[in-house]
C-alpha positions as CSV (number, residue, x, y, z in Angstrom):
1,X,0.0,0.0,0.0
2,X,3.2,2.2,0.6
3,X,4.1,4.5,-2.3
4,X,8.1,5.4,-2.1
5,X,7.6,9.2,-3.4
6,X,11.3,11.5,-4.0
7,X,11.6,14.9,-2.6
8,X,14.1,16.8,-4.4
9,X,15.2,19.9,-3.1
10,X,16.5,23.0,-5.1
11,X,17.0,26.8,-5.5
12,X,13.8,28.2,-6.3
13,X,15.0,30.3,-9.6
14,X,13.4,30.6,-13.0
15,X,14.2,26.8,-14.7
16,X,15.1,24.9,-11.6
17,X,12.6,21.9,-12.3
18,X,13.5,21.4,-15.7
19,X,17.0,19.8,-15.2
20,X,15.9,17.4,-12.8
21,X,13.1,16.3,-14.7
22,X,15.3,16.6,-18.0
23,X,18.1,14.0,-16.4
24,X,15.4,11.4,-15.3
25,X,13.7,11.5,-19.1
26,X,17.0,11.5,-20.4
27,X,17.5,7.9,-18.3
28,X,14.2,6.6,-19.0
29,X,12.5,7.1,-15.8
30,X,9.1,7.9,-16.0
31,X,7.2,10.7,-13.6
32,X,4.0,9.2,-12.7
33,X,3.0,11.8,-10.6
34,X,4.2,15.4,-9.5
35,X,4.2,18.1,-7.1
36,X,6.3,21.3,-6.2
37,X,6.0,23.8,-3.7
38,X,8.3,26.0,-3.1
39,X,9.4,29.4,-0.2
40,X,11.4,32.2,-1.4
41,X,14.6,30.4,-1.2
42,X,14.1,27.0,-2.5
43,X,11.6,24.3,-4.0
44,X,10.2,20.8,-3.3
45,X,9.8,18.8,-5.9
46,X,7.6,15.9,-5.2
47,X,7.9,13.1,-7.5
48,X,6.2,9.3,-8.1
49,X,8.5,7.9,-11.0
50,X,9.4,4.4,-12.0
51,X,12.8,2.8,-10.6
52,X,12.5,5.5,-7.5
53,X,15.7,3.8,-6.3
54,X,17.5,4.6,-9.8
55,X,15.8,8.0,-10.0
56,X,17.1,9.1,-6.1
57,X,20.8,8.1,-7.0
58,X,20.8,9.5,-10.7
59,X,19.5,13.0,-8.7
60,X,21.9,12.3,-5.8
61,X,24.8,12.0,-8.4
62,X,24.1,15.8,-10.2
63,X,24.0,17.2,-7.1
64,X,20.6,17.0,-5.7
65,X,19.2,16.6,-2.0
66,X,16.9,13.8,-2.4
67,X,15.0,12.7,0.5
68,X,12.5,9.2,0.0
69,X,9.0,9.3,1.8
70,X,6.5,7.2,1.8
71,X,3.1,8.3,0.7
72,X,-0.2,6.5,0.0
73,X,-2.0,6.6,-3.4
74,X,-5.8,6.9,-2.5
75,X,-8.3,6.0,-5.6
76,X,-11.3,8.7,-5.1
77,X,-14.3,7.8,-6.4
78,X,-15.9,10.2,-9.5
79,X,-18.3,12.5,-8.7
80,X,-18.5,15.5,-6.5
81,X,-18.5,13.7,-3.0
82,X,-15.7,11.6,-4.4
83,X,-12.8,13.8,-2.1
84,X,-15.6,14.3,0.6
85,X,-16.1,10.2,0.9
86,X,-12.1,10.0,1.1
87,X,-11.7,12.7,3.8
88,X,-14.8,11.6,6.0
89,X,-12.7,8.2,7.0
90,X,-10.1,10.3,8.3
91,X,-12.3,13.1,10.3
92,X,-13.1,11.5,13.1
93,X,-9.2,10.1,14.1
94,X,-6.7,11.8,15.2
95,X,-4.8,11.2,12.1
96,X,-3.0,14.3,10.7
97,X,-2.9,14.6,6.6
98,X,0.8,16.6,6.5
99,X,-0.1,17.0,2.8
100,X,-2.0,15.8,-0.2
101,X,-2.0,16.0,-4.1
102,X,-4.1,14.7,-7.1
103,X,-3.1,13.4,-10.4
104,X,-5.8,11.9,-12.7
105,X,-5.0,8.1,-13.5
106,X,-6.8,5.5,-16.2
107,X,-8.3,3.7,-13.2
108,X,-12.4,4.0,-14.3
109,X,-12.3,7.8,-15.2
110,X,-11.3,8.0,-11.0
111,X,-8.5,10.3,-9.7
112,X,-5.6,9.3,-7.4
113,X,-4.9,11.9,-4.4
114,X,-1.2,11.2,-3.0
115,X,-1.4,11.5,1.1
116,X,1.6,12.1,3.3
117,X,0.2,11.3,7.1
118,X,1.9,11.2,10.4
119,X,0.9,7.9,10.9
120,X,0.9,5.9,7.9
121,X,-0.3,2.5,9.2
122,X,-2.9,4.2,11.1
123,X,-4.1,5.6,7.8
124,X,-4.0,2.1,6.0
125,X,-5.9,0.4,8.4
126,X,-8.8,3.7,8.4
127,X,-9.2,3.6,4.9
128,X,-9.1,0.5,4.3
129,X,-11.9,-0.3,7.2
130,X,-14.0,2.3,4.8
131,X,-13.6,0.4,2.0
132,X,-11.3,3.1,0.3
133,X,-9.1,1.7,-2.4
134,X,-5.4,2.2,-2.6
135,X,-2.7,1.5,-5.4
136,X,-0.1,-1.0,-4.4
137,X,3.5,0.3,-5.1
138,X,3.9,-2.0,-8.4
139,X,0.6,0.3,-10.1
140,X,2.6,2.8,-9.7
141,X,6.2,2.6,-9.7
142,X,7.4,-0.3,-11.6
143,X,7.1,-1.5,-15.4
C-alpha cells in the first residue's frame, strides 16, 4: 500500500525543475505523478516515478538533496463527493494529513490523491476499514 515518493530539493530560480526532470527522461525514468511547492529560497519537488531507487541516485549524483517518503496513493471515487467520501474516514481520528496532491490516472475515469500522514499504518488500516481503495507500489512505480 506504501508508495516510495522522491523529494528533491533545489533553489527556487526561474528553470530549476527542468533539469531534474530533464536528467530522469533522459534515463528513462518515467514521472508518474508530480508536485512542487516552493518558499522564497528553494523548491520541493515531489515526485512518483518508476525505478525510484535509480531515480534518487541519478539525482543524488548531479547534485541534488533527495530525500525518499513514503506516501499512499488513494483512488477517489468520481463525482462530486468523491474527495468528501475520502476525507470523512479520516475526520473523526486523530490522524494528521501533513499534505496531499491529485493526479488523474486511467483507473475507471477516477483520480488518485497522493497522502503524506503522520501515521501511515494508522491511515492504512482507516481507509481500508471504509472500504477506500489504494494503489499498491507496483501500479505505480514499476514497469
Amino acid at each position: 500500500m506504501k508508495i516510495t515518493q522522491l523529494s528533491v530539493f533545489a533553489e527556487n530560480k526561474p528553470g530549476y525543475i527542468i533539469a531534474p526532470c530533464r536528467r530522469l527522461a533522459d534515463a528513462g525514468v518515467e514521472i508518474r505523478a508530480i508536485s512542487l511547492a516552493e518558499t522564497l529560497r528553494f523548491g520541493v519537488l515531489r515526485l512518483i516515478v518508476t525505478e525510484w531507487r535509480r531515480a534518487a541516485k541519478l539525482l543524488e549524483e548531479a547534485g541534488y538533496v533527495v530525500k525518499p517518503t513514503e506516501v499512499l496513493a488513494v483512488e477517489v471515487p468520481g463525482g462530486p463527493r468523491g474527495l468528501a467520501k475520502v476525507l470523512a474516514a479520516v475526520e473523526t481520528t486523530s490522524l494528521n494529513i501533513e499534505y496531499m496532491y491529485a493526479f488523474p490516472f486511467g483507473h475507471e475515469e477516477k483520480a488518485i490523491l497522493v497522502f503524506r500522514f503522520d501515521d501511515l499504518d494508522a491511515a492504512i488500516e482507516q481507509l481500508q476499514s471504509a472500504g477506500i481503495s489504494m494503489l499498491a507500489r507496483e501500479e505505480l512505480q514499476e514497469h
